[in-house]
ROTORLUM-832488 format. One record per residue (C-alpha): residue number from 1; residue in one letter; x, y, z. Coordinates in Angstrom, 3 decimals, always signed. Layout:
BEGIN
{site NUM 'a' {X Y Z}},
...
% end
This chain:
BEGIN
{site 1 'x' {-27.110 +8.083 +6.447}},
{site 2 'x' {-30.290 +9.510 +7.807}},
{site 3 'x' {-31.772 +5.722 +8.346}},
{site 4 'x' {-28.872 +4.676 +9.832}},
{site 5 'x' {-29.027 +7.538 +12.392}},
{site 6 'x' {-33.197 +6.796 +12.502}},
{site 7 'x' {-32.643 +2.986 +13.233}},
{site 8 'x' {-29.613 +3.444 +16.110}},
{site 9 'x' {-27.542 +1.771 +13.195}},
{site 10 'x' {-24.911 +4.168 +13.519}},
{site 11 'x' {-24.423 +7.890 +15.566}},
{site 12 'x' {-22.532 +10.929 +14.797}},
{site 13 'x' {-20.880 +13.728 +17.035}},
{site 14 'x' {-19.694 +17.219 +15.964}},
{site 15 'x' {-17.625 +18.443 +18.161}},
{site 16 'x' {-15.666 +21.501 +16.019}},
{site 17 'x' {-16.141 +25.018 +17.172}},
{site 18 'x' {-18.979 +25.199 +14.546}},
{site 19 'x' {-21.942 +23.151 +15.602}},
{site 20 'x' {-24.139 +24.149 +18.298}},
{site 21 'x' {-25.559 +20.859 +18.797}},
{site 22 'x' {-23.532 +17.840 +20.524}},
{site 23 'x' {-26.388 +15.336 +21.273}},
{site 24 'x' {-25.421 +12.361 +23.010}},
{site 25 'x' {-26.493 +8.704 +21.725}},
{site 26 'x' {-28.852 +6.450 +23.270}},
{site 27 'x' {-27.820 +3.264 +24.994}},
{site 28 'x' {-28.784 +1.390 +21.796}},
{site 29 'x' {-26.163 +2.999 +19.584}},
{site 30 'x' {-23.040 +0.968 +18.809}},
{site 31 'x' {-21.455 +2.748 +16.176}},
{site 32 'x' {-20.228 +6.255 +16.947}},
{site 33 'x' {-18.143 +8.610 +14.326}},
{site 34 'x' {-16.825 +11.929 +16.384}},
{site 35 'x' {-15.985 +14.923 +14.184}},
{site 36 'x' {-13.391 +17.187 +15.116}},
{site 37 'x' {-11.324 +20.331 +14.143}},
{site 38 'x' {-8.349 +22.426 +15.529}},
{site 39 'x' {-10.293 +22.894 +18.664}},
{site 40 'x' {-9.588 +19.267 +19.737}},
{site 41 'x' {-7.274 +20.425 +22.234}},
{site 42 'x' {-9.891 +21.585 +24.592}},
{site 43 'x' {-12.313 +18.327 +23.833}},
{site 44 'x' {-13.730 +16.000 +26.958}},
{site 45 'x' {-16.624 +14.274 +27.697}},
{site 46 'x' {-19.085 +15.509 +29.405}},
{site 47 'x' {-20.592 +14.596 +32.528}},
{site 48 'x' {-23.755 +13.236 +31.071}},
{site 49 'x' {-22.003 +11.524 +28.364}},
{site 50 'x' {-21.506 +7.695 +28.702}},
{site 51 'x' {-20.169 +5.105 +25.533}},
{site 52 'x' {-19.598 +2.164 +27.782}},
{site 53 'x' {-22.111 +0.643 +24.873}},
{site 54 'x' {-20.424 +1.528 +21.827}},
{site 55 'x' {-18.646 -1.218 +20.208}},
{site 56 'x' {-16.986 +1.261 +17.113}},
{site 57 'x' {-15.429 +4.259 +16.997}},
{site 58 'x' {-14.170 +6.233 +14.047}},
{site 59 'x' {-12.800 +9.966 +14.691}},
{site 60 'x' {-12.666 +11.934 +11.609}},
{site 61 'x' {-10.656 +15.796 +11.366}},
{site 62 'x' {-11.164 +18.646 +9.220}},
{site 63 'x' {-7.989 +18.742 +6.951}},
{site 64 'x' {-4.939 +18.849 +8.098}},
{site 65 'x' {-6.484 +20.521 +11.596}},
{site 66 'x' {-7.232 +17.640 +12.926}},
{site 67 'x' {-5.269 +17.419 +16.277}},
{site 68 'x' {-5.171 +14.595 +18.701}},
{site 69 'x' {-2.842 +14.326 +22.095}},
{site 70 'x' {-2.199 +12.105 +24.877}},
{site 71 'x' {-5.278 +13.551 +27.202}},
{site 72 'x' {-7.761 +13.042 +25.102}},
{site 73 'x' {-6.892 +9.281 +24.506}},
{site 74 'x' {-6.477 +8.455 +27.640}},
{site 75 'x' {-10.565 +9.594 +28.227}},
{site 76 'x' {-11.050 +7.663 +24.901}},
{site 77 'x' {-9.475 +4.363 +26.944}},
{site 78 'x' {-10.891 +4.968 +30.336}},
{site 79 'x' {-14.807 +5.659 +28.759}},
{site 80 'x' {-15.036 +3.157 +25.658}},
{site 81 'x' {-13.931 -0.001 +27.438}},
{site 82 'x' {-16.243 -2.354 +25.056}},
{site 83 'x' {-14.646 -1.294 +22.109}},
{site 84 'x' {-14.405 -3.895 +18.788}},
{site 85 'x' {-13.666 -1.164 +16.460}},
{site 86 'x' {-10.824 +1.686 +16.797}},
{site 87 'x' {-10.106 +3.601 +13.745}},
{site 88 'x' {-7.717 +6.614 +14.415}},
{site 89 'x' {-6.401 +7.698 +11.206}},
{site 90 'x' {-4.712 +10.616 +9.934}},
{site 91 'x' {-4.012 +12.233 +13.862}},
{site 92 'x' {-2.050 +15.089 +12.946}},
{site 93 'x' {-0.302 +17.437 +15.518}},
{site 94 'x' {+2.937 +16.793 +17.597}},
{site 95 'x' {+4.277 +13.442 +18.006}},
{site 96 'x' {+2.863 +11.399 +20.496}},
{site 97 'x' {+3.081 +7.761 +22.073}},
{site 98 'x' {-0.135 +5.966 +22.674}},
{site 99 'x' {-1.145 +5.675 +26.486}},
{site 100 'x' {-0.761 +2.780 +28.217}},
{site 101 'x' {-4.186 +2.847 +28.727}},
{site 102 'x' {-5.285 +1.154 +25.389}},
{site 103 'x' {-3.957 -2.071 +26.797}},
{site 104 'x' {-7.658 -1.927 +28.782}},
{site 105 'x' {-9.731 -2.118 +25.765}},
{site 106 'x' {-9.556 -6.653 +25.365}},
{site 107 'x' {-12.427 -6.772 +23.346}},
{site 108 'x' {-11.005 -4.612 +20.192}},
{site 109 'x' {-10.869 -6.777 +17.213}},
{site 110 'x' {-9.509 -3.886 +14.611}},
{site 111 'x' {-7.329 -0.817 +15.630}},
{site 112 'x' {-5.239 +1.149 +13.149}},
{site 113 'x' {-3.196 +4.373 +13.058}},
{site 114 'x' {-2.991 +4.959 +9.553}},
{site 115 'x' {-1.050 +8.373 +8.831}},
{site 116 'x' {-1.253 +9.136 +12.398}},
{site 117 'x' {+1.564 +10.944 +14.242}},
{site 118 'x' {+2.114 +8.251 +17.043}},
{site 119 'x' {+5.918 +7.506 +17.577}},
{site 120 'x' {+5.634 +4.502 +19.980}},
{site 121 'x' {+3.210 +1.947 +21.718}},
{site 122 'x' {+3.025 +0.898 +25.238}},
{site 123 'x' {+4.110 -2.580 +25.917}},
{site 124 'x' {+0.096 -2.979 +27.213}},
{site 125 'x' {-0.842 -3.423 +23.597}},
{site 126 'x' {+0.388 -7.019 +23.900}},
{site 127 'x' {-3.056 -6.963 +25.823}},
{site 128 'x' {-5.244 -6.952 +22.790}},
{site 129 'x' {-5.669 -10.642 +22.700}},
{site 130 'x' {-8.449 -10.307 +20.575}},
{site 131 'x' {-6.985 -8.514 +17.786}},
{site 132 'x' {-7.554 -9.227 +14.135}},
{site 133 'x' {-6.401 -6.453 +12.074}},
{site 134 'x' {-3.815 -4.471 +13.594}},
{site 135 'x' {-2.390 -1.109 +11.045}},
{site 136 'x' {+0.886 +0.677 +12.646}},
{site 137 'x' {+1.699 +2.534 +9.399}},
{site 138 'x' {+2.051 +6.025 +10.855}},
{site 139 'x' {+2.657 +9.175 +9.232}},
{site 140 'x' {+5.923 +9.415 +11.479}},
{site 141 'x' {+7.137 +6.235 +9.220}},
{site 142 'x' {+8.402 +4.716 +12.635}},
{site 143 'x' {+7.488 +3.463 +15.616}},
{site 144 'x' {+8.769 +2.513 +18.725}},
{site 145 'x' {+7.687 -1.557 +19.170}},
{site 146 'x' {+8.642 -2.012 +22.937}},
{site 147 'x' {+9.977 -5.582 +22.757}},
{site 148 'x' {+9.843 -8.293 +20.299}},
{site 149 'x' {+7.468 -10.497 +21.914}},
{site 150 'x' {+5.055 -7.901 +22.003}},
{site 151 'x' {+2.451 -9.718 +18.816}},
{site 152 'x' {+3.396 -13.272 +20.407}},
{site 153 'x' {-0.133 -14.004 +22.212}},
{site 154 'x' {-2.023 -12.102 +19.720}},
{site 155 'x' {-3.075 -16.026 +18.267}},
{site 156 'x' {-6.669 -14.245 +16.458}},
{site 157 'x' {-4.188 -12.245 +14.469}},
{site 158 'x' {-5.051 -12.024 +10.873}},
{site 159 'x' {-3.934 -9.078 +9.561}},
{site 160 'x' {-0.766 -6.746 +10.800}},
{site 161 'x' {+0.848 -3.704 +8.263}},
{site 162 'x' {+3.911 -2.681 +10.723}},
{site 163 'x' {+5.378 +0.965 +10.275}},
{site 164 'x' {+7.516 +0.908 +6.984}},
{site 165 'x' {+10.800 +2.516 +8.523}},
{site 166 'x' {+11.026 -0.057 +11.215}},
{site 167 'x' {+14.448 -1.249 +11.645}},
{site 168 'x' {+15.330 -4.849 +10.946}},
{site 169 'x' {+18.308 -3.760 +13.272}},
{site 170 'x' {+16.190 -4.543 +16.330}},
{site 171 'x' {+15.593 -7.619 +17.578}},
{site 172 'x' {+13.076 -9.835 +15.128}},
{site 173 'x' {+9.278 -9.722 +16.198}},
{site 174 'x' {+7.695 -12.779 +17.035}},
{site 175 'x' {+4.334 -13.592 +16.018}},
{site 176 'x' {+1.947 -15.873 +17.371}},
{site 177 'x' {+3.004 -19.762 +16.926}},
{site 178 'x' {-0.941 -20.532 +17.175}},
{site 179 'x' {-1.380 -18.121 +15.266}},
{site 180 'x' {-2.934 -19.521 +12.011}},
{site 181 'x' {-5.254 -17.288 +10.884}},
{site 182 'x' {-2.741 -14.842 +10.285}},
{site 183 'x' {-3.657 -13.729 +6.512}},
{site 184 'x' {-1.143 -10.428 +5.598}},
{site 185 'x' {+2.193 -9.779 +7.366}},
{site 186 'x' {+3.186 -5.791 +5.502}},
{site 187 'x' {+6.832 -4.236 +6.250}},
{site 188 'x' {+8.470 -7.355 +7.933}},
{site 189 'x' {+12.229 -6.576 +8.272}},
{site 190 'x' {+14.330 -9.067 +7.128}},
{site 191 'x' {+18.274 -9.764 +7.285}},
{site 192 'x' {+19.037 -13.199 +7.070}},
{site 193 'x' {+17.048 -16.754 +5.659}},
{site 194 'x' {+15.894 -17.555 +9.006}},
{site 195 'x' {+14.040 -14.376 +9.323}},
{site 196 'x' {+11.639 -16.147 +6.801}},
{site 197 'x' {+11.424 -19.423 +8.512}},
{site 198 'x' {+8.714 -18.486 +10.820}},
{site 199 'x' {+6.631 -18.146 +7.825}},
{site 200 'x' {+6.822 -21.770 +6.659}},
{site 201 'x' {+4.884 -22.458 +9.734}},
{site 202 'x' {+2.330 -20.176 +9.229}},
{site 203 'x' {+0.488 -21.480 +6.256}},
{site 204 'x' {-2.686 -18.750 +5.768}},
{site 205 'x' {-0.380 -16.184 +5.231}},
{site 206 'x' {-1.525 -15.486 +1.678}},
{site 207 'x' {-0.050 -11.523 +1.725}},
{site 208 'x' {+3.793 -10.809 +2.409}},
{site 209 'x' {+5.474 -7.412 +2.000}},
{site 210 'x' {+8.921 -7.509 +3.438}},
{site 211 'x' {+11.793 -4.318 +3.313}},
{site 212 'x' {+15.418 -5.687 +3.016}},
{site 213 'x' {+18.324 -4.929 +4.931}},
{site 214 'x' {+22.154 -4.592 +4.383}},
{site 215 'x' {+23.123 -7.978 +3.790}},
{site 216 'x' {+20.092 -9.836 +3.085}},
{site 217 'x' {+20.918 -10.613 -0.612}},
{site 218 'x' {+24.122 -11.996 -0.251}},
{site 219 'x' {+22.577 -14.372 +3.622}},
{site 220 'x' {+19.554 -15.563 +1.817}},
{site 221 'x' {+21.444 -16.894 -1.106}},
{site 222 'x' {+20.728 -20.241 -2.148}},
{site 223 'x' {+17.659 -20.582 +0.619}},
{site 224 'x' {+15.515 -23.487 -0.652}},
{site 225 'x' {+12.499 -22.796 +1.431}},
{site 226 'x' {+9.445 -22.630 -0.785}},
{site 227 'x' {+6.100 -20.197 -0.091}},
{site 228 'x' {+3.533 -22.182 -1.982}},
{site 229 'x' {+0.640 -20.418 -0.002}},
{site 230 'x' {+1.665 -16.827 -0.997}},
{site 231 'x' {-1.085 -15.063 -3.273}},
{site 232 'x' {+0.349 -11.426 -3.243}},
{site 233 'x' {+4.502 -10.036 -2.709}},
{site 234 'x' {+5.692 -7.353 -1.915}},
{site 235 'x' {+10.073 -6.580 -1.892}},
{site 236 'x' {+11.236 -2.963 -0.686}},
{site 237 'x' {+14.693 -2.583 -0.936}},
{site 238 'x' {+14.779 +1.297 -1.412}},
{site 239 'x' {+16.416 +1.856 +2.060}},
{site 240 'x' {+20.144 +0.955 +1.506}},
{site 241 'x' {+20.030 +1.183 -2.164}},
{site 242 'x' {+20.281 -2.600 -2.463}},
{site 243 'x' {+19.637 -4.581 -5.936}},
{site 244 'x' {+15.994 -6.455 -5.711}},
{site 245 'x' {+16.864 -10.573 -3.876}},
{site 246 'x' {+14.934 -12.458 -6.436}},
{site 247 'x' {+15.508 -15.531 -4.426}},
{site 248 'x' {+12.748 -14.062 -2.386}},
{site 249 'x' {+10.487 -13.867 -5.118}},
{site 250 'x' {+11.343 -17.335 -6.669}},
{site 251 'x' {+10.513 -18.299 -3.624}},
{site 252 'x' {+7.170 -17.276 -4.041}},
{site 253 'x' {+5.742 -19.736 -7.557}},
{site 254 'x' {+1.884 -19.388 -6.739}},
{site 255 'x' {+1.751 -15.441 -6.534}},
{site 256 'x' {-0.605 -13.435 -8.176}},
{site 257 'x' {+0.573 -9.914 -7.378}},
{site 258 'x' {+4.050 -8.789 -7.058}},
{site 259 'x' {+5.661 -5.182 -6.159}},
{site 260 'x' {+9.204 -4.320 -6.075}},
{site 261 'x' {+10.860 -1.029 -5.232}},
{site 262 'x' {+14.624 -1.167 -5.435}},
{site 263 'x' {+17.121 -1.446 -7.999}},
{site 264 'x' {+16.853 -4.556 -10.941}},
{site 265 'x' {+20.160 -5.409 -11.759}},
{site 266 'x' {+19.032 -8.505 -13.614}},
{site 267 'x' {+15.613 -9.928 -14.404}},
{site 268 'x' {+16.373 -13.479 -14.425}},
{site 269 'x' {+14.074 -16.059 -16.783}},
{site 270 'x' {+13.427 -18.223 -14.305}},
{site 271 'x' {+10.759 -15.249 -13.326}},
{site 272 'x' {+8.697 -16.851 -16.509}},
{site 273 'x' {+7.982 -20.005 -14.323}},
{site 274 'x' {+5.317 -17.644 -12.316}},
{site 275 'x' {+2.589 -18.904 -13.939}},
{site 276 'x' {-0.229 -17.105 -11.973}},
{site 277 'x' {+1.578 -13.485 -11.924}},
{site 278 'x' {-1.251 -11.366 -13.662}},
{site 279 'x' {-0.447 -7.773 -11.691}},
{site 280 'x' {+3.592 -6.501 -11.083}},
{site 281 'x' {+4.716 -3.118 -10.383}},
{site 282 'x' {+8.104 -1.791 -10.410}},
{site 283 'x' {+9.025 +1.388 -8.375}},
{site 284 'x' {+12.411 +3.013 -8.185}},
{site 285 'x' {+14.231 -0.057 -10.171}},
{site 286 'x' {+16.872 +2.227 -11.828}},
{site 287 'x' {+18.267 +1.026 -15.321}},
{site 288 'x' {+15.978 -1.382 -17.254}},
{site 289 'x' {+17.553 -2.786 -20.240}},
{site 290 'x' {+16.345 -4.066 -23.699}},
{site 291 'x' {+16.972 -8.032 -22.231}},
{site 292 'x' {+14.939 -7.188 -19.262}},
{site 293 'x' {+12.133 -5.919 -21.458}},
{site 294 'x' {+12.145 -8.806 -23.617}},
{site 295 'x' {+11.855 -11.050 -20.152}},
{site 296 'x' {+8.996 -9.089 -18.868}},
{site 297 'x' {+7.295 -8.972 -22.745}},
{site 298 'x' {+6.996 -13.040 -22.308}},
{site 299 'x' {+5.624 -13.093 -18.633}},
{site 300 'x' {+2.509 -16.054 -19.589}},
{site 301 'x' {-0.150 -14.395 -17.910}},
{site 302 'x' {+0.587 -10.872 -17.299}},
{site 303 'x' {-2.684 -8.803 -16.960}},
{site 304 'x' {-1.561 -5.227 -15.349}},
{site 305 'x' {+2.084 -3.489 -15.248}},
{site 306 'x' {+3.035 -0.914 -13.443}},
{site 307 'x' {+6.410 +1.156 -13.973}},
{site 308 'x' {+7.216 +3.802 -11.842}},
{site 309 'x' {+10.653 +6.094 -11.340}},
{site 310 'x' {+12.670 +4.355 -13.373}},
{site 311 'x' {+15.092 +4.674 -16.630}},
{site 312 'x' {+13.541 +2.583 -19.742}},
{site 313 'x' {+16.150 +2.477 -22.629}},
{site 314 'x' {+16.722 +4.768 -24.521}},
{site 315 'x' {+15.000 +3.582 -27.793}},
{site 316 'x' {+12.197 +1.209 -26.286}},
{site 317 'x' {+10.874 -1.819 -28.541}},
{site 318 'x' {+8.083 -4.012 -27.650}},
{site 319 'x' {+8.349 -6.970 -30.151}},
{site 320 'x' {+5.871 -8.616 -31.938}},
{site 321 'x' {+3.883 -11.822 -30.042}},
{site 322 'x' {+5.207 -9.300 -26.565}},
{site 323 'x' {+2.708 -8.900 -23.808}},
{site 324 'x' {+0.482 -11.215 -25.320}},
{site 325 'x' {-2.929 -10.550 -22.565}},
{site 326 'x' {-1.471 -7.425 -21.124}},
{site 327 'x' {-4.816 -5.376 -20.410}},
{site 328 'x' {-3.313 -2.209 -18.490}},
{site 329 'x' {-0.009 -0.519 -18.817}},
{site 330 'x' {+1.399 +2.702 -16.491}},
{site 331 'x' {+4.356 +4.550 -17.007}},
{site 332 'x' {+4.926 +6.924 -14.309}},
{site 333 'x' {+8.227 +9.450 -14.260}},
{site 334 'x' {+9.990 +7.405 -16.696}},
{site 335 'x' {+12.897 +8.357 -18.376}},
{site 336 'x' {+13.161 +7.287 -22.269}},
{site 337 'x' {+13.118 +9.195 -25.683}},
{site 338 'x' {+11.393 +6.872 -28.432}},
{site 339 'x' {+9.180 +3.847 -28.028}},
{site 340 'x' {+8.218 +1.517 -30.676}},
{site 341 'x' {+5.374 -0.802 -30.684}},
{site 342 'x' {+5.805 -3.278 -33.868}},
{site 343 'x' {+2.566 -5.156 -35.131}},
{site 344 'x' {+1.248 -7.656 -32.943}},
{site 345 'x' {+2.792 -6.514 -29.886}},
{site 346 'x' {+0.327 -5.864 -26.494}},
{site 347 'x' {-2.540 -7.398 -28.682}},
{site 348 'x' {-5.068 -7.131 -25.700}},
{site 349 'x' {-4.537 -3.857 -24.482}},
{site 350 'x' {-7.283 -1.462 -23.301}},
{site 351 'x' {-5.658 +0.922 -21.145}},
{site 352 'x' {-2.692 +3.248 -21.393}},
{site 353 'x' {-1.194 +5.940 -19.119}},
{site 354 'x' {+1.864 +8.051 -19.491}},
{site 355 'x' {+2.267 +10.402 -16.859}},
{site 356 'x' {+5.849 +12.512 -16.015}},
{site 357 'x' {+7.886 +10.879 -18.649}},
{site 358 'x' {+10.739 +12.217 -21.219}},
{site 359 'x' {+9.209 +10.309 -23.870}},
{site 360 'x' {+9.083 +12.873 -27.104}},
{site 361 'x' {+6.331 +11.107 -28.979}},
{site 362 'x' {+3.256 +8.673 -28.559}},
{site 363 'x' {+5.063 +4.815 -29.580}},
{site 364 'x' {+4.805 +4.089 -33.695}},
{site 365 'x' {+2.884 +1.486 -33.840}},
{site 366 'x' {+0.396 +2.384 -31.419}},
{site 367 'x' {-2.618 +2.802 -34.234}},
{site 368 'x' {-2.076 -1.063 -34.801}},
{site 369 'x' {-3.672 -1.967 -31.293}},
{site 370 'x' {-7.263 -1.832 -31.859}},
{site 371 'x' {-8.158 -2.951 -28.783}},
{site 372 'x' {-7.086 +0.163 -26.672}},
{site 373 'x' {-10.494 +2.072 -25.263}},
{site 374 'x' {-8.318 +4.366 -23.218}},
{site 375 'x' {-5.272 +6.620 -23.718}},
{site 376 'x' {-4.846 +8.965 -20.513}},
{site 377 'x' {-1.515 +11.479 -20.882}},
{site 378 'x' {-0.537 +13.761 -18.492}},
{site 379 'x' {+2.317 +16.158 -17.586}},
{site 380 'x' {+4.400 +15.813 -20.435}},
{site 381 'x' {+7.065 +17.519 -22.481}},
{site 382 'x' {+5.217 +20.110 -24.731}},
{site 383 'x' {+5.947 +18.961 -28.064}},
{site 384 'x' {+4.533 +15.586 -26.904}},
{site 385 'x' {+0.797 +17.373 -26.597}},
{site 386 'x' {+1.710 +19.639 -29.947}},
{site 387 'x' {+1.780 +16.447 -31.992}},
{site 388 'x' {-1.715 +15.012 -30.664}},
{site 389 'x' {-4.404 +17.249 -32.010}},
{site 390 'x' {-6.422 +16.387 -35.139}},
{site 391 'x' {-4.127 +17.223 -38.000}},
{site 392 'x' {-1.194 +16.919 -35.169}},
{site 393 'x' {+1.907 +14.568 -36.777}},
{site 394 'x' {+0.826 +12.090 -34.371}},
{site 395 'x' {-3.114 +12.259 -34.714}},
{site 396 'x' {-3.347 +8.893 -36.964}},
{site 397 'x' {-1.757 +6.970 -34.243}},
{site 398 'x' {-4.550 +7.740 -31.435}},
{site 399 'x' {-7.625 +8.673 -33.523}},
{site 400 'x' {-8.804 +4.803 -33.418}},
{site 401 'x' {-9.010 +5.115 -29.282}},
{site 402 'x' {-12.666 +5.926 -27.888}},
{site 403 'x' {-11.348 +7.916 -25.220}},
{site 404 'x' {-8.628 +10.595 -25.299}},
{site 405 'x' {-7.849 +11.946 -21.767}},
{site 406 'x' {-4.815 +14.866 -21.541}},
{site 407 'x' {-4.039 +16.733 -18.819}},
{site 408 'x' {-1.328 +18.870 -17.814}},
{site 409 'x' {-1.415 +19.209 -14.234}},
{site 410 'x' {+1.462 +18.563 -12.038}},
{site 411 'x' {-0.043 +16.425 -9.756}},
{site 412 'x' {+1.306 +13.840 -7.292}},
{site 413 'x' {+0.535 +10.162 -7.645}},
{site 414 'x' {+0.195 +9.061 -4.143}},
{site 415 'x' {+0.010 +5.162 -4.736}},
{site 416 'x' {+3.730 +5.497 -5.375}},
{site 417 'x' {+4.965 +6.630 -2.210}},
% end
């Protein structure tokens, strides 16, 4: 940090109530973090200060003090007009909408308001021409998007992760027809098949994560549009309690990664045709049954699974020959009793977590996978954690593993949410 500051690489303000010192950079700096706290409210520039000549800008807060409002963008707009860089995450404070001012800053390349409380954009941000990565995925969960046009001359686009309660309702967003660099489309709405067309044409799209709508499973039926570009899915259909639309995901043969949050009322076989699926996470799927497990145990090249909130049978069996290169394996607020792992099942595991499950006992069968280096348990039922210490009932099963983690904090997993 100190030769970035000595070689103009990078500059930092303090402006809490705590530092005495709040030099101003040179005209060589282009990369300026500002610090702030609580006292944010009363923040301006001063009269000597000018950042015509920065080119990034990254505001950090203290906690959850950090405060931001409509004033002290609008200086950030009017004084930073060069800007390639905007990173203003995790703005806490009241609601606010962002000024119509931003729509002045053309040369930004990268803007995001991760976690931040904004509740609407100005129809100016169909300004940013220039615009490469563009994050909307505020704490508030929605935004206001003033029109549906609003992305349509944005033809740099590469990257866009839209606010994950926005309403497929509205009117569908358009994206730039030119616009093919666009890489990752997150929380695209979707009701009907044509809401997908618009991705045939736009062949670099390589990451997808769409949230279904009342009536999208029964409308996309029976679509026969393939996505042979697709690298990485993503399926949300937590909102209106709908079943997971596996024509979607069918749809997808060349994926790699695949997450799904909604309800699995079947796991079909033709899922084994996804040759290249090596990482899938289920969140929220409900009721799993013994046929589904026997569907996911034959998955060809299945590297890392993922289940999370969810009801495993009752007595869980992983057969022999099952999960044949499965390397990682987390179970996360799962609701099952026994587990069995017979010889010769999950012969390539390393890792295991169990974390906020009713399962009574490590699996039997467990001391036959040799290749497990890693065994982390946490927050479990306390006759679970009786059973594991040396001369425990359950000792033999977990005294071949190299490392032994237990905790028993209740803590919150925030990848889930």
């Amino acid at each position: 940090m100190l030769k970035a500051k000595e070689g103009n690489f990078l500059h930092i303000i303090n402006y809490s109530a705590a530092a005495e010192i709040k030099p101003t950079p040179n005209d060589r700096v282009r990369r300026l973090a500002i610090y702030l706290d609580k006292t944010v409210d009363r923040y301006s520039l001063g009269k000597d200060e000018h950042y015509g000549h920065v080119r990034s800008l990254l505001y950090f807060g203290r906690g959850n003090h950090y405060l931001m409002n409509s004033k002290v963008l609008r200086s950030l707009f009017k004084n930073f007009t060069l800007l390639r860089v905007l990173k203003f995450e995790f703005m806490n404070g009241r609601e606010f909408k962002l000024p119509d001012e931003v729509g002045n800053l053309m040369h930004l390349r990268f803007l995001s308001l991760k976690d931040s409380m904004i509740k609407a954009v100005p129809s100016s941000i169909a300004n940013l021409v220039c615009l490469h990565t563009l994050d909307l995925r505020s704490r508030y969960g929605y935004i206001k998007i003033p029109n549906r046009n609003v992305f349509s001359k944005m033809e740099k686009l590469r990257h866009i992760y839209l606010p994950k309660h926005q309403s497929a309702r509205e009117k569908r967003l358009l994206f730039a027809t030119e616009a093919v660099n666009l890489h990752t489309v997150v929380n695209i709405g979707i009701q009907q098949g044509s809401d997908l067309d618009d991705f045939v044409k736009l062949t670099n799209v390589r990451k997808l994560g769409v949230i279904t709508f009342d009536g999208g499973e029964k409308k996309l039926k029976g679509t026969n549009i393939i996505f042979k570009h697709l690298q990485s899915l993503s399926v949300d259909s937590r909102f209106e309690d709908l079943a997971i639309p596996w024509n979607i995901v069918l749809s997808c043969p060349n994926i790699y990664k695949l997450r799904l949050r909604g309800h699995i009322t079947e796991l079909p076989e033709d899922l084994l045709c996804l040759k290249n699926l090596t990482k899938l996470k289920l969140i929220n799927f409900g009721d799993l049954k013994d046929d589904h497990i026997k569907v996911l145990e034959k998955l060809p090249s299945l590297r890392m699974l993922f289940a999370w909130s969810g009801n495993f049978p009752a007595h869980l069996v992983c057969s022999e020959g099952g999960f044949p290169f499965l390397e990682f394996l987390s179970l996360y607020s799962l609701e099952f009793k026994e587990w069995k792992v017979e010889k010769g099942a999950m012969p390539s595991l390393c890792r295991l977590h169990i974390e906020f499950c009713t399962l009574e006992a490590v699996p039997d069968g467990l001391q036959y996978i040799t290749t497990l280096k890693e065994l982390t348990i946490g927050a479990m039922l306390p006759e679970f954690f009786s059973r594991l210490g040396e001369g425990g009932e359950d000792f033999y099963k977990i005294q071949h593993v190299q490392s032994v983690i237990i905790t028993n904090n209740m803590r919150i997993n925030e990848q889930i949410r």
